[in-house]
C-alpha positions as CSV (number, residue, x, y, z in Angstrom):
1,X,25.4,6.4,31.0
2,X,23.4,8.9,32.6
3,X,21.1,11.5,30.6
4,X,18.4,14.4,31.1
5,X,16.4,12.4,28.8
6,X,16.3,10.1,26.1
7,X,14.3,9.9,22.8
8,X,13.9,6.5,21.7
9,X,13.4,7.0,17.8
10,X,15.1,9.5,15.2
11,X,11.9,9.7,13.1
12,X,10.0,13.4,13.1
13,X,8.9,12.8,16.3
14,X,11.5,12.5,17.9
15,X,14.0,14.5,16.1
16,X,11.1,17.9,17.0
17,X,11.2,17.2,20.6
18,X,14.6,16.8,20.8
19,X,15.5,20.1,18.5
20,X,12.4,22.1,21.0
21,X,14.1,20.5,24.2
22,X,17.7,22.4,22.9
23,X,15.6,25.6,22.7
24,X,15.1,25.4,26.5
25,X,18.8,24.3,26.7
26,X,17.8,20.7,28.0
27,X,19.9,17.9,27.1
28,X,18.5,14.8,25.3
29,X,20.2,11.3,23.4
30,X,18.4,10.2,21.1
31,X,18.7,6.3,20.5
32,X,17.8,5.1,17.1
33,X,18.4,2.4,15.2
34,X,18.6,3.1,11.7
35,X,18.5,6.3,10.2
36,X,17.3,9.9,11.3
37,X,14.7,10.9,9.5
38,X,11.9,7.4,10.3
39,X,9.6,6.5,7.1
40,X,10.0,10.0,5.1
41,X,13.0,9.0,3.0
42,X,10.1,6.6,1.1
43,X,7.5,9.5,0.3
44,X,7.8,10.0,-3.5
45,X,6.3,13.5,-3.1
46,X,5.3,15.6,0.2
47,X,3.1,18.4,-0.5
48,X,0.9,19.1,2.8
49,X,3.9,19.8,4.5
50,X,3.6,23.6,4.9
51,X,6.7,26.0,3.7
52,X,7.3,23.9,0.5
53,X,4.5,25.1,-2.2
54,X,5.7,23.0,-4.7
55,X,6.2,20.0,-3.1
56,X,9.4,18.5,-1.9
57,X,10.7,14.9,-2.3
58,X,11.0,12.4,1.1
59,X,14.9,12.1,0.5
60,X,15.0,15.7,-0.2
61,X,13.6,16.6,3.4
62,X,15.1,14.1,5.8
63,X,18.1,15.7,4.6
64,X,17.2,18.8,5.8
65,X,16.2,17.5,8.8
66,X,19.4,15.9,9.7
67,X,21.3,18.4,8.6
68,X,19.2,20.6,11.6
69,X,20.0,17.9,14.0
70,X,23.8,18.2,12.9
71,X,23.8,21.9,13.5
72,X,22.5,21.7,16.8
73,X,24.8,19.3,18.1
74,X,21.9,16.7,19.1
75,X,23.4,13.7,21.1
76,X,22.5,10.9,18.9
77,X,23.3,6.9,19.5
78,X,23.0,4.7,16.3
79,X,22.1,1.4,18.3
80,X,18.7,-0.8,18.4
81,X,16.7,-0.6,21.5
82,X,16.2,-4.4,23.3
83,X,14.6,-3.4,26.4
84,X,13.5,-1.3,29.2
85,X,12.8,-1.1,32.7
86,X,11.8,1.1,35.6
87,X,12.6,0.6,38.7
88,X,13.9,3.8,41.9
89,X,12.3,6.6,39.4
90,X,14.6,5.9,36.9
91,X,14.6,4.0,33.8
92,X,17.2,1.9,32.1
93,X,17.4,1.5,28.8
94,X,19.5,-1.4,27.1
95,X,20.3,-1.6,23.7
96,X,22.8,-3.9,21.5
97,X,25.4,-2.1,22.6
98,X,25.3,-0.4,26.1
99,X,23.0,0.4,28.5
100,X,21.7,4.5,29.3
101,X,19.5,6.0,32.0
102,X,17.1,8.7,32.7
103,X,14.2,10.2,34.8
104,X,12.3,11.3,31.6
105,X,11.6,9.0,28.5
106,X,10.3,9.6,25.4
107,X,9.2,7.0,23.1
108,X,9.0,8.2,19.4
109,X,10.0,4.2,17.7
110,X,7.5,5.1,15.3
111,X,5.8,1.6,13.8
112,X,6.7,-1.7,12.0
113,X,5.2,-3.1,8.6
114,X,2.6,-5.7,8.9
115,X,3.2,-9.1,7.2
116,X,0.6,-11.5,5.8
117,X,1.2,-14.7,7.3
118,X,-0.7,-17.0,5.2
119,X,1.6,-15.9,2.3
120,X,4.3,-18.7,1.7
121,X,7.5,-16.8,1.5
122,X,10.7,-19.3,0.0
123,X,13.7,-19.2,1.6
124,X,15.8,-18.2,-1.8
125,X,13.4,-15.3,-2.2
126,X,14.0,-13.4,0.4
127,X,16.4,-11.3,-0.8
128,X,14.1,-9.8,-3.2
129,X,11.3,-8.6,-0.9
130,X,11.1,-5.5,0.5
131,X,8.4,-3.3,3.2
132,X,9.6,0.1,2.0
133,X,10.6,1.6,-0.9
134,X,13.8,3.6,-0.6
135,X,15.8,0.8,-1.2
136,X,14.9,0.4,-4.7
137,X,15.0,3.8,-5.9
138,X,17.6,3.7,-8.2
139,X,17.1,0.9,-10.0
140,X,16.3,0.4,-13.6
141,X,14.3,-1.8,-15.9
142,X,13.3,-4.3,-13.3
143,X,9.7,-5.4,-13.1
144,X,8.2,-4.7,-9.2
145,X,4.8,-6.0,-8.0
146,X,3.1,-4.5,-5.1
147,X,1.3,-5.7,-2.3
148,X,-1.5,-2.9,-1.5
149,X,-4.1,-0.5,-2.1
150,X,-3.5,2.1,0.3
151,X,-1.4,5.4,0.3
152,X,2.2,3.7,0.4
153,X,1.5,1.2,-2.1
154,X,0.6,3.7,-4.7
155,X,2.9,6.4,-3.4
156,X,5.9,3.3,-4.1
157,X,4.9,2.8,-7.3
158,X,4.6,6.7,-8.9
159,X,8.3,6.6,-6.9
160,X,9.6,3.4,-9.4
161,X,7.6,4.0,-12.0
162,X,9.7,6.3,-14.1
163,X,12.2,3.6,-14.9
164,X,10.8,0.6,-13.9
165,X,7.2,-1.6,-14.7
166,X,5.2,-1.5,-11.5
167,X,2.2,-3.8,-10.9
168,X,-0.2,-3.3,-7.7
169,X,-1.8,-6.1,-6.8
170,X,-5.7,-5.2,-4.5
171,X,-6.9,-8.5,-2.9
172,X,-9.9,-6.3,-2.9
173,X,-12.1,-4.2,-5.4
174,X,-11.6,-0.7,-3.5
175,X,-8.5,1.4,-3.4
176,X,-7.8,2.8,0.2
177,X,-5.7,6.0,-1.5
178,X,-6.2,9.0,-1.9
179,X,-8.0,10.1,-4.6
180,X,-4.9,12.2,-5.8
181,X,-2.5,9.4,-5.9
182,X,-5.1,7.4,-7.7
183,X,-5.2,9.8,-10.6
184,X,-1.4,10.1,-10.6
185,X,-1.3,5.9,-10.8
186,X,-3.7,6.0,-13.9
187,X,-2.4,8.0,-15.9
188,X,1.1,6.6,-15.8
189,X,1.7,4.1,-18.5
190,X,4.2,1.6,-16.4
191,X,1.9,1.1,-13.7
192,X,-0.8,-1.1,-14.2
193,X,-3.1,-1.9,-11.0
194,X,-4.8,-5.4,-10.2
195,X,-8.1,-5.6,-8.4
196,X,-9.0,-9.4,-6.8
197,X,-5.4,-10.6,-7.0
198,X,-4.8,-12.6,-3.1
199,X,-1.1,-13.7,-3.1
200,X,-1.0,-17.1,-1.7
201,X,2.7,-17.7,-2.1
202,X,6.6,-16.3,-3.5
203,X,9.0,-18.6,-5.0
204,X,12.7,-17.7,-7.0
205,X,12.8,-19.7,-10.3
206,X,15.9,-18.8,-12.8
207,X,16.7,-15.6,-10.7
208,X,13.2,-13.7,-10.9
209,X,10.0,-14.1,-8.1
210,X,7.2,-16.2,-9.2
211,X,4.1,-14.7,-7.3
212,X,1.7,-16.9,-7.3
213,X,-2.6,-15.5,-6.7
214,X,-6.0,-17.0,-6.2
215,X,-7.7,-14.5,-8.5
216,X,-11.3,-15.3,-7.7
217,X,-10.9,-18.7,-7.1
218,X,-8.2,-19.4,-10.4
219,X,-4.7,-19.6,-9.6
220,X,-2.1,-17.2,-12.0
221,X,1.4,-16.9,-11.7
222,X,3.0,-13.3,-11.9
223,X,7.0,-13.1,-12.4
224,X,9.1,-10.0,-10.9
225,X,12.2,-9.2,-10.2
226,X,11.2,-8.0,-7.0
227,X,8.0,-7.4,-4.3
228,X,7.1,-4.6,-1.8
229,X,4.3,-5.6,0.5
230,X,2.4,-2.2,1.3
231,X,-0.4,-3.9,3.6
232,X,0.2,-1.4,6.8
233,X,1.6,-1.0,9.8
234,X,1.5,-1.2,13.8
235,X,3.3,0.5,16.3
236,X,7.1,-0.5,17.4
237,X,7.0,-1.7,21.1
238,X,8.4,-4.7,21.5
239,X,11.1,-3.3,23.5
240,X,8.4,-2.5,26.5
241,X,7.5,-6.7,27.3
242,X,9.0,-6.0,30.6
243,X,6.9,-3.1,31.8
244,X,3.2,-3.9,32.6
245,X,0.4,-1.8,31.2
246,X,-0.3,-0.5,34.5
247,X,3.0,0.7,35.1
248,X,2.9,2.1,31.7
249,X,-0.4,3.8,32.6
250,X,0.8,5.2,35.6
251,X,4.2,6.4,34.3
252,X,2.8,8.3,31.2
253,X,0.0,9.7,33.9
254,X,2.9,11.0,36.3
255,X,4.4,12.8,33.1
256,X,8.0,10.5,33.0
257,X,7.0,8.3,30.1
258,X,5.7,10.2,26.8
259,X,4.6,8.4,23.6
260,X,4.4,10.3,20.7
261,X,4.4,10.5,16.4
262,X,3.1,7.7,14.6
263,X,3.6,4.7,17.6
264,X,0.5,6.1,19.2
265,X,-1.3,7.9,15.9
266,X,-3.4,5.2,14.4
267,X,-4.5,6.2,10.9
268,X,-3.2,9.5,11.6
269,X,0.2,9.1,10.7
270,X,1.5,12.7,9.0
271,X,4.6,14.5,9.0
272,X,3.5,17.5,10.4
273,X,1.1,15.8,13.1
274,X,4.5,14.0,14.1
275,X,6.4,17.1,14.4
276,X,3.8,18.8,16.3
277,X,3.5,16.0,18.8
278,X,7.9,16.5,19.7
279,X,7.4,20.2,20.1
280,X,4.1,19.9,22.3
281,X,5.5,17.0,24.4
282,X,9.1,18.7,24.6
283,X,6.7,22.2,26.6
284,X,4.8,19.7,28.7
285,X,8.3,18.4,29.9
286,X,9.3,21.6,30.7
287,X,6.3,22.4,32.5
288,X,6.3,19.7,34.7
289,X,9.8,19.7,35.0
């Protein structure tokens, strides 16, 4: 299938380039593989998001923004990306499903969670991990443990805590969150947060997760129904193994391959920084165009 261009990723990104490209009544298929919206659905509250002065729930938002995307009749493919190549000044992109190509692409994938491969993970549990949050969100008087001191792990756990006992577990002494989020953790009485606490392994006895740490050289055990591990991410590019990073370099130089939203913004990852990058990449397409 041919298109103007595709958008590889329905995160923030992605969705603002393609909604900016409409504007100048150029076509564009998104391909994600998913949901629209990326990582916002897990954001308990987002309030540095300008227009919304008192705040505005992740779920709340990524509604909205699909609902834009509906309204503007955005080509949209719910299919997982496997690969790409470039070869005649044109790319083809082949996914689980069918294969599309285009002069222009745009890759907004967005990033992965890391994992921490010395942890011994069972088989039977599984099931009962998790690396974001919106899964969980409605349940009830479970017990959750999370992996993390950074921004997501305590942003997950003022999102369970209402109904739920959440435990954060720091391998370290130093919270990497910001100092608002701390604050909110500390005062709420069903969240209690570990310092020292390195999870060496996760086992399933009689239906509930054993965690077990090395606490400063003493082994504890920790039961709970179920575990987020909050320990960051890295960008999503697995799909690019058959393009060099030459090629890659000289593509994204000639203005036919554009990376942009959190896959290329390090530390930087922010909604609005996200949206910004789709609108700005979506003129420099039409300038070069």
């Amino acid at each position: 299938m041919k298109n103007d261009i595709i958008i590889i990723g329905g995160g923030p990104a992605g969705l603002a380039c393609s909604l900016q490209l409409k504007r100048y009544n150029v076509g564009s298929l998104i391909i994600e593989k998913d949901h629209l919206g990326g990582l916002m659905r897990n954001a308990n509250k987002i309030e540095n998001y300008l227009g919304f002065p008192k705040s505005i729930s992740g779920v709340e938002l990524q509604e909205k923004f699909v609902q834009q995307i509906k309204q503007n009749n955005i080509k949209t493919e719910f299919d997982e990306v496997l690969k790409i190549s470039h070869k005649k000044d044109e790319f083809t992109v082949t996914t689980i499903k069918n294969s599309f190509k285009s002069k222009l692409l745009v890759i907004a994938s967005g990033t992965k969670p890391k994992k921490i491969p010395e942890v011994d993970i069972k088989k039977n549990a599984l099931k009962s991990v998790f690396y974001e949050v919106f899964e969980l969100l409605n349940i009830k008087n479970k017990k959750i443990a999370i992996i993390g001191a950074g921004d997501a792990a305590f942003d997950y756990a003022l999102s369970l805590c209402k109904n739920n006992q959440v435990d954060i577990f720091n391998r370290g002494d130093k919270e990497k969150c910001l100092p608002l989020l701390y604050n909110k953790v500390s005062s709420e009485k069903n969240i209690h947060y570990h310092k020292h606490k390195i999870l060496k392994s996760i086992n399933k006895k009689q239906g509930r997760l054993s965690l077990i740490f090395n606490e400063q050289n003493k082994i504890c055990e920790h039961i709970s129904n179920y575990i987020i591990f909050a320990v960051g991410r890295k960008p999503e590019l697995s799909f690019l193994s058959e393009i060099n990073e030459n090629k890659i370099d000289s593509l994204v130089k000639n203005k036919t391959l554009f990376f942009i939203g959190d896959v290329k913004n390090g530390i930087t990852r922010q909604l609005a920084i996200a949206t910004g990058d789709g609108i700005k990449t979506a003129m420099e397409i039409m300038l070069v165009a």
